[in-house]
C-alpha positions, 0 to 999 in steps of 0.5 A: 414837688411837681415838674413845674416847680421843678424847672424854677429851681435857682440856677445853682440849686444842688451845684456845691453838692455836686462839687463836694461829691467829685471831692469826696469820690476823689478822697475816699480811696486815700482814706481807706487805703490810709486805715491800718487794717481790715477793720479800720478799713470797713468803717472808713469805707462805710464813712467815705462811701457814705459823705459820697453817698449823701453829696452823690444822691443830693446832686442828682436830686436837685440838678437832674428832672426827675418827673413827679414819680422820680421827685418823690423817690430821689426826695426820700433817698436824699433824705434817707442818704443824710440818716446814714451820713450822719450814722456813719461820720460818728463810727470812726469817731466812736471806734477810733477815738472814744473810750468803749464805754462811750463808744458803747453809747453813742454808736447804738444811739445814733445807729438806732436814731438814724433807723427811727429818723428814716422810718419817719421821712418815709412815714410822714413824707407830708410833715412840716420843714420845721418837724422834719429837721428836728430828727436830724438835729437830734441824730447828729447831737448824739455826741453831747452825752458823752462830750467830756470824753470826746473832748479828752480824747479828741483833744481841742482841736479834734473837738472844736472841729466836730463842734464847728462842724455841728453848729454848721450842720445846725445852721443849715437844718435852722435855714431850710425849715424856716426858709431865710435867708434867702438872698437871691431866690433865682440863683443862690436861695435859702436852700443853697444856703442850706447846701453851703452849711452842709459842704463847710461841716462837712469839710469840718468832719472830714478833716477832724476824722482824716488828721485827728481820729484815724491816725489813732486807729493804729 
């Protein structure tokens, strides 16, 4: 992306995300304060760092311009950030709520994905928006092997947050590889669209893992 395409972002172009990093940096010591235990602790931290790492990096991105070097970094960290929030969100889930046996499973297979799903955005920094949402979509469904076990665990309303809150995620991965909707392209466009998806799931998360996953890590 150059300079001039740059200046003709929509006017709200990376506003929610600049909204849910304030959110986020407000809520991530409540978090970690309410984890029982040091490594309670580390693993909320490395999740509520990391929603604030995703918003933090995305809202600099979009709003700040960058030049055509800067685009080209802040594009890969953006994309990197998202790897690492998806990681994480599914750690306090795995230790906290899975059986070890789950746990086992899923923390290696979304860890390891989310390393493969970096190595590519910065390999193949050229690849189709259709090609480049597939490795997220793929990370962050890393749950559905081992779904019988959340849903026993999680209880209902446990699953269906983190269920909603994926087909969310999914709806915005859809909305910015195909670029539609877009309902308003000088103000509020497809990838703000795309932006609204990522801040509802991520509410979604949020509150699956602060009232129903880390109340179990005691």
């Amino acid at each position: 992306m150059d300079v001039t395409a740059a200046s003709l972002k929509p006017m709200f172009r990376g506003v929610s995300h600049r909204m849910a990093f304030v959110a986020s940096l407000t809520l991530a010591p409540i978090m970690i304060v309410r984890a029982p235990g040091v490594g309670p602790r580390f693993i909320i931290a490395l999740y509520s760092l990391s929603v604030v790492a995703l918003f933090g990096v995305s809202a600099l991105f979009h709003r700040v311009p960058w030049g055509v070097r800067g685009e080209r970094i802040m594009q890969r960290l953006d994309h990197a950030t998202i790897f690492v929030a998806i990681a994480a969100s599914y750690t306090p889930i795995a230790a906290f709520a899975l059986s070890p046996w789950a746990a086992k499973l899923v923390l290696p297979l979304v860890w390891g994905g989310a390393a493969v799903g970096i190595w590519f955005r910065l390999r193949f920094t050229k690849a189709p928006r259709q090609v480049v949402a597939i490795p997220y979509l793929v990370v962050g469904w890393c749950l559905l092997p081992v779904a019988g076990d959340a849903w026993h665990h999680l209880g209902v309303a446990g699953f269906v947050l983190l269920l909603l809150g994926g087909l969310l995620y999914t709806a915005g991965a859809v909305i910015y590889a195909f670029r539609t909707p877009d309902p308003w392209p000088e103000t509020f466009g497809f990838h703000e669209m795309f932006h609204a998806c990522t801040v509802a799931a991520a509410v979604l998360h949020y509150v699956a893992i602060a009232f129903i996953v880390l109340p179990k890590a005691g």
